[in-house]
C-alpha positions in Angstrom: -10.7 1.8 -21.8 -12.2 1.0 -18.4 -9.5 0.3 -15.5 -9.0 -3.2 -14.8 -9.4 -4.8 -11.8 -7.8 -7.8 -10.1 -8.5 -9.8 -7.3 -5.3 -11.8 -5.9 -5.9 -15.3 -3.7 -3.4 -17.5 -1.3 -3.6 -19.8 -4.5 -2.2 -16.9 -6.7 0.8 -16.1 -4.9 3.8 -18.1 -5.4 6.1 -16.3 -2.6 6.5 -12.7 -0.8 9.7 -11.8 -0.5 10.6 -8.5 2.3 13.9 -7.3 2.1 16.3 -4.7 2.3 18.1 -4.9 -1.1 21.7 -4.2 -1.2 22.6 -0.1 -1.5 19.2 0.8 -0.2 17.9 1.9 3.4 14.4 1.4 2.9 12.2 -2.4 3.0 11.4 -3.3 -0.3 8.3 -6.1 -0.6 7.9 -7.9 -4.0 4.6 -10.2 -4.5 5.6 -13.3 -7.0 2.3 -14.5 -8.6 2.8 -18.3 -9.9 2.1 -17.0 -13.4 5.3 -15.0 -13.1 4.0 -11.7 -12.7 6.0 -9.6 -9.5 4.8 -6.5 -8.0 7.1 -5.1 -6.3 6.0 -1.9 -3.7 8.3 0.3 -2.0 8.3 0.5 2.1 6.1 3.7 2.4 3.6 2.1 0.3 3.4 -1.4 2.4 3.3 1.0 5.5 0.3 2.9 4.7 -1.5 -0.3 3.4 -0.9 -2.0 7.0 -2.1 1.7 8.5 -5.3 1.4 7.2 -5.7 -2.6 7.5 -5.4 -1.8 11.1 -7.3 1.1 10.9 -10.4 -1.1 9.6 -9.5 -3.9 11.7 -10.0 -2.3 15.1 -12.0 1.1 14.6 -15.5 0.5 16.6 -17.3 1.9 13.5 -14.5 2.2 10.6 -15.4 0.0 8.0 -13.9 1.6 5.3 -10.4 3.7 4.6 -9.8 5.7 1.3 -5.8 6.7 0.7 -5.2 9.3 -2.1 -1.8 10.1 -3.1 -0.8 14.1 -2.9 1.6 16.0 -3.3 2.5 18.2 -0.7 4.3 21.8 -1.6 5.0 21.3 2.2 6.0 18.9 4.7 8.2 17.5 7.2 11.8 17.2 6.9 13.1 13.7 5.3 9.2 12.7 4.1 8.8 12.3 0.8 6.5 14.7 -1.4 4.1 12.2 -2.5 2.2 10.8 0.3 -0.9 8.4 0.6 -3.1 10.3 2.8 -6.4 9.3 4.0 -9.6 10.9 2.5 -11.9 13.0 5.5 -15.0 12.1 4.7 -15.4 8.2 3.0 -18.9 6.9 2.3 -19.3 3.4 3.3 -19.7 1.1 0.3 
């Protein structure tokens, strides 16, 4: 079965909703899709997807980042052991 893939427009989203939710530390972003569909992504997630937005945005030659999740045996104290981290070398599509 061959992954799907899905494209999401202004015109798809119904709302976006940022939060903290009640008993957690950690911002929380759910995407509402008008056909009821939510997707809801926890903060580390949201902040690695605005890392390499920005990344893209403003590198002079950047036009293309690659995240892979790992997990690391070892890491810094309090950070999670699954981490999004970006790929060395990326060919340019």
């Amino acid at each position: 079965m061959e992954p799907k893939t899905f494209v999401f427009r202004n015109e798809d989203v119904q709302s976006i909703i940022v939060e903290i939710p009640e008993g957690h530390k950690h911002i929380r972003t759910t995407i509402v899709l008008v056909d009821g569909t939510s997707l809801t992504f926890q903060e580390a997630t949201i902040a690695n997807l605005v890392r390499a937005y920005v990344t893209v945005l403003t590198h002079p030659t950047k036009k293309r980042v690659v995240l892979s999740a790992r997990l690391l045996p070892t890491r810094k104290e309090s950070y999670a052991p699954w981490q999004l981290l970006e790929e060395e070398k990326v060919q340019d599509a």
